[in-house]
C-alpha positions as CSV (number, residue, x, y, z in Angstrom):
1,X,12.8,-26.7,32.7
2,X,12.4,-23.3,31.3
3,X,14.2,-22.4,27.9
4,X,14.0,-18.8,26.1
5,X,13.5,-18.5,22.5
6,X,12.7,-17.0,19.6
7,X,10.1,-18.9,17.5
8,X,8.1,-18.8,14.5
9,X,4.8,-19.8,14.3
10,X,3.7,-22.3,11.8
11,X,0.2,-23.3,12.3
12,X,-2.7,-24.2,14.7
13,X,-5.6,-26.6,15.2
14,X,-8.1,-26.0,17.5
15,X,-8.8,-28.2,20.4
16,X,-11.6,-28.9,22.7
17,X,-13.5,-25.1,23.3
18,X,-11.1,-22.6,24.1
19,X,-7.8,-24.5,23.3
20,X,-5.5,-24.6,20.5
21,X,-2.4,-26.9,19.6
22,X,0.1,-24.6,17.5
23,X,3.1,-25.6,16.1
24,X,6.1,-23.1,16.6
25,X,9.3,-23.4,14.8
26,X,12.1,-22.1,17.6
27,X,15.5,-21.0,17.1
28,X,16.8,-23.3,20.1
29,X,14.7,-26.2,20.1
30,X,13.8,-26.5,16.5
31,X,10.0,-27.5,15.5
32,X,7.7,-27.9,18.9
33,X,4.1,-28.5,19.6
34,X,2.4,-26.5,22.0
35,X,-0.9,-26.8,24.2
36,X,-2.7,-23.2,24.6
37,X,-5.1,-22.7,26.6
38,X,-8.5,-20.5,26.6
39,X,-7.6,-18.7,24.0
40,X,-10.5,-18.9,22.2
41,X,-13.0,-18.2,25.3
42,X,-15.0,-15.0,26.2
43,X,-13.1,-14.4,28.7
44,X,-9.7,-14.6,26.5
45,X,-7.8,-11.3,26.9
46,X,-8.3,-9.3,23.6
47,X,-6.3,-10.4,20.4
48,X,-4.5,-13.0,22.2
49,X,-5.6,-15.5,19.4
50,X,-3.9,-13.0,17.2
51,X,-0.4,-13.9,18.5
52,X,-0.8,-17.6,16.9
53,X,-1.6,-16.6,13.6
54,X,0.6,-18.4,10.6
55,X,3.8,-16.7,10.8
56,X,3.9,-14.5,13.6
57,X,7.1,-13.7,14.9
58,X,7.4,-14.2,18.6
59,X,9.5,-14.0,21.8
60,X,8.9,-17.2,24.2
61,X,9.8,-18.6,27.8
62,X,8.5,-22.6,27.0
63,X,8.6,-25.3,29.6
64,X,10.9,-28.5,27.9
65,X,11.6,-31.9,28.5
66,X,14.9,-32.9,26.9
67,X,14.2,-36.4,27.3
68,X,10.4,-36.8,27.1
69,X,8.9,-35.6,23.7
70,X,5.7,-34.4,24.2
71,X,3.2,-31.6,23.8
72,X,4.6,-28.5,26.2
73,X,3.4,-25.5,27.3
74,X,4.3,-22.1,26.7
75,X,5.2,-20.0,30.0
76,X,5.1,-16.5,28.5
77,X,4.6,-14.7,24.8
78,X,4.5,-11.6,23.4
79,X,5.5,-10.8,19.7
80,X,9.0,-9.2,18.7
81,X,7.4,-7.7,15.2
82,X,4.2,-6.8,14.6
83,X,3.2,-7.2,11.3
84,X,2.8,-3.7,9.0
85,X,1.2,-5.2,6.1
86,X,0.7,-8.7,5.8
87,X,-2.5,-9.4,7.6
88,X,-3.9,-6.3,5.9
89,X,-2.8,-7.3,1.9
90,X,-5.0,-9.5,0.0
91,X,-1.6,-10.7,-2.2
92,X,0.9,-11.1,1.2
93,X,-1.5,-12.7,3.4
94,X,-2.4,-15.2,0.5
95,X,1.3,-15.6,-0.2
96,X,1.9,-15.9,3.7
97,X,-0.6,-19.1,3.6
98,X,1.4,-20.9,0.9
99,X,4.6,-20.1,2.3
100,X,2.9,-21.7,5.9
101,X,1.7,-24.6,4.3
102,X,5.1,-25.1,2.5
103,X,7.3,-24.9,5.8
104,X,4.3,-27.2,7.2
105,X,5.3,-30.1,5.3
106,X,9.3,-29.5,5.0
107,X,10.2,-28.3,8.7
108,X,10.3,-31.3,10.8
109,X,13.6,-31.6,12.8
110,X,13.8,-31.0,16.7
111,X,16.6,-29.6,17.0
112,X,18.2,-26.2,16.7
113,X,18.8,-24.5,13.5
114,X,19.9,-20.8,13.7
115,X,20.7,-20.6,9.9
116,X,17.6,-21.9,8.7
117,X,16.0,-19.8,11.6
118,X,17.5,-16.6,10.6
119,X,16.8,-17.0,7.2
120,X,13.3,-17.6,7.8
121,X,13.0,-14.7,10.3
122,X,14.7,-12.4,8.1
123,X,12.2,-13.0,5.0
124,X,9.5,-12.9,6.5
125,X,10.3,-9.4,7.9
126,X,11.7,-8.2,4.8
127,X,8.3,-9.8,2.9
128,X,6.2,-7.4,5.8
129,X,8.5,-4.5,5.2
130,X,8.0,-4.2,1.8
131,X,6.4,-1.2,0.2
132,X,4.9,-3.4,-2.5
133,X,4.0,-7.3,-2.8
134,X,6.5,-8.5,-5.1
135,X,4.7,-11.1,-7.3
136,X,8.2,-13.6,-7.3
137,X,8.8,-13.4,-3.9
138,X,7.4,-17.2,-3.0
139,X,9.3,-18.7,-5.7
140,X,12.7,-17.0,-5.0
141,X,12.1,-17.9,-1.3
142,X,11.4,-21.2,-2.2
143,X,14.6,-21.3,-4.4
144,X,16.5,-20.3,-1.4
145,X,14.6,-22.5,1.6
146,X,16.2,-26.0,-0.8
147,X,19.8,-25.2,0.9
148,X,18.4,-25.5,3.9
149,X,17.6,-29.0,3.1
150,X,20.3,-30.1,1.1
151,X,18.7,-30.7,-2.0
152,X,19.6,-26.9,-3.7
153,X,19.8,-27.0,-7.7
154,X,23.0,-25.7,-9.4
155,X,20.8,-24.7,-12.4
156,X,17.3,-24.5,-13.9
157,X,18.7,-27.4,-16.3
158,X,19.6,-29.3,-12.8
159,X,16.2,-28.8,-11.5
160,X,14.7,-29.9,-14.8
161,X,16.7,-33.1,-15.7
162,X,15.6,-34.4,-12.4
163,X,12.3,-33.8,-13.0
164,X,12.1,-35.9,-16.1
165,X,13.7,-39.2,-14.3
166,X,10.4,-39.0,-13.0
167,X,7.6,-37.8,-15.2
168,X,7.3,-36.4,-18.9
169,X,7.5,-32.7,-19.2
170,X,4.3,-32.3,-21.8
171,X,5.0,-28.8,-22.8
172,X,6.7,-27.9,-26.6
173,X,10.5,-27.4,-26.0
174,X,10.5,-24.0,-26.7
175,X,8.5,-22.9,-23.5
176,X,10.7,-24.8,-21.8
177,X,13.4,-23.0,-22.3
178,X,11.8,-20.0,-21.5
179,X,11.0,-21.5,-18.1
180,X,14.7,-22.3,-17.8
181,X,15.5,-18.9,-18.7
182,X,13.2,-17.4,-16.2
183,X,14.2,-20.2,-13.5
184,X,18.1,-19.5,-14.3
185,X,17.4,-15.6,-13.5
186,X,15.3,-16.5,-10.0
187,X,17.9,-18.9,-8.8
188,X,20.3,-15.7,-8.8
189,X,17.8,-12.9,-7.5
190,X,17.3,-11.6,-4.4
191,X,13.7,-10.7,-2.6
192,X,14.1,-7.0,-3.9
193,X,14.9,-8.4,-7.7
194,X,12.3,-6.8,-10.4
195,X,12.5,-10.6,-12.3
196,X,9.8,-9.5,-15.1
197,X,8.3,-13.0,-15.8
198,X,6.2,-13.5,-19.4
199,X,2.4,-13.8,-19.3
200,X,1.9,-18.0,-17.6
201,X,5.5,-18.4,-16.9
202,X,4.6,-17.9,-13.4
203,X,2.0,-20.4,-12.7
204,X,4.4,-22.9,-14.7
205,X,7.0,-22.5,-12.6
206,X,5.4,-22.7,-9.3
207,X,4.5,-25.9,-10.6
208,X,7.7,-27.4,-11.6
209,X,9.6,-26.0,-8.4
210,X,6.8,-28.1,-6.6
211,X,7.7,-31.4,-8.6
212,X,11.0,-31.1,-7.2
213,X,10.4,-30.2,-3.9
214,X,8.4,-33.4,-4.1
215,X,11.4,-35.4,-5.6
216,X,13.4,-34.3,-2.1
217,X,10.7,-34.2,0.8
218,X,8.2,-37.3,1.5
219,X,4.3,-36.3,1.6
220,X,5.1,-33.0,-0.2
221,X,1.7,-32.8,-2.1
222,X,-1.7,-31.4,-1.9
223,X,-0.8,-27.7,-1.0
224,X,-4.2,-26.6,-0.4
225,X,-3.1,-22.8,-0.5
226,X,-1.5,-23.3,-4.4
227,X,-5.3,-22.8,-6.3
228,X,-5.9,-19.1,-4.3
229,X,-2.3,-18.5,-4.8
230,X,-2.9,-19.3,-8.4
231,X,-5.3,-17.3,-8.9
232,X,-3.7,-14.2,-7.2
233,X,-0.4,-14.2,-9.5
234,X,-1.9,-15.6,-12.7
């Protein structure tokens, strides 16, 4: 059968030649796997490939199987929002990687979701529409995406007592509490919030939200984005 949607796309590997596999995150169907053909061929109409990039937002017709999970097909495409600025800004595309590898490992449910769909399609629009890269937005978006999967913190002190069941925290207490301070004042900000973080708090935090999203979701390690991103917002 044939089933309209919205979707999302996560990722791709490429297959055989021309082909890809992409995974698409839908608003009806949840997280599917999709078989594209020649898309990576001569003969491929122009910037076809382009429509599979990490995070493009797109319109689809898909053939599904209720009862038989496999790989479909996708009957037609075209995107719903062209991106303004992300593929062309060193800092959002970079942040766009993370935040692809991060919904990579968390998003794997097939079934429908229209909350966590509409959150997702909302940020990412607002994160293309804005007029500058705002250096918080993958930790505040991060911060927000733990509802989602029922493991949200009521406080940075929440998020940081569950850390240490786990591990020692080897920093001196003070900077703690500054990362608590700063964590506290995320946890309540929006996208738009000017959170001015001190020089390093950044990189720690990244960090420590990590630990915990590893504490919640199994096989949440080696984010191979994290050192570029690192780098970026240091």
């Amino acid at each position: 059968m044939l089933q309209k949607t919205r979707g999302i796309v996560i990722n791709y590997l490429k297959y055989r030649e021309s082909s890809i596999i992409v995974k698409v995150y839908t608003e009806e169907l949840g997280l599917q796997t999709y078989i594209v053909n020649s898309v990576r061929s001569a003969k491929a109409k122009t910037g076809k490939i382009a429509l599979y990039q990490p995070l493009t937002l797109l319109d689809l017709v898909v053939y599904f199987h209720k009862n038989r999970p496999q790989i479909n097909r996708i009957a037609e495409v075209k995107c719903n929002f062209p991106f303004q600025t992300i593929p062309f800004d060193i800092a959002k595309s970079t942040t766009a990687l993370f935040l692809t590898e991060v919904l990579h490992k968390t998003l794997k449910e097939e079934t429908a979701n229209s909350y966590l769909f509409n959150f997702l399609n909302d940020s990412i629009q607002l994160f293309d529409n804005q007029a500058f890269t705002n250096p918080n937005f993958h930790l505040v978006f991060l911060l927000k995406l733990t509802r989602f999967f029922g493991f949200e913190p009521s406080s940075a002190e929440d998020i940081f007592e569950q850390i240490t069941e786990h591990k020692k925290i080897l920093l001196p207490e003070e900077h703690v509490e500054i990362l608590k301070y700063h964590l506290n004042q995320l946890l309540e900000a929006d996208y738009l919030d000017n959170v001015i973080l001190m020089t390093g708090v950044r990189s720690d935090l990244i960090d420590y939200i990590l630990d915990f999203y590893q504490l919640h979701v199994a096989n949440f390690d080696n984010l191979k984005s994290l050192a570029v991103l690192r780098e970026l917002n240091r």
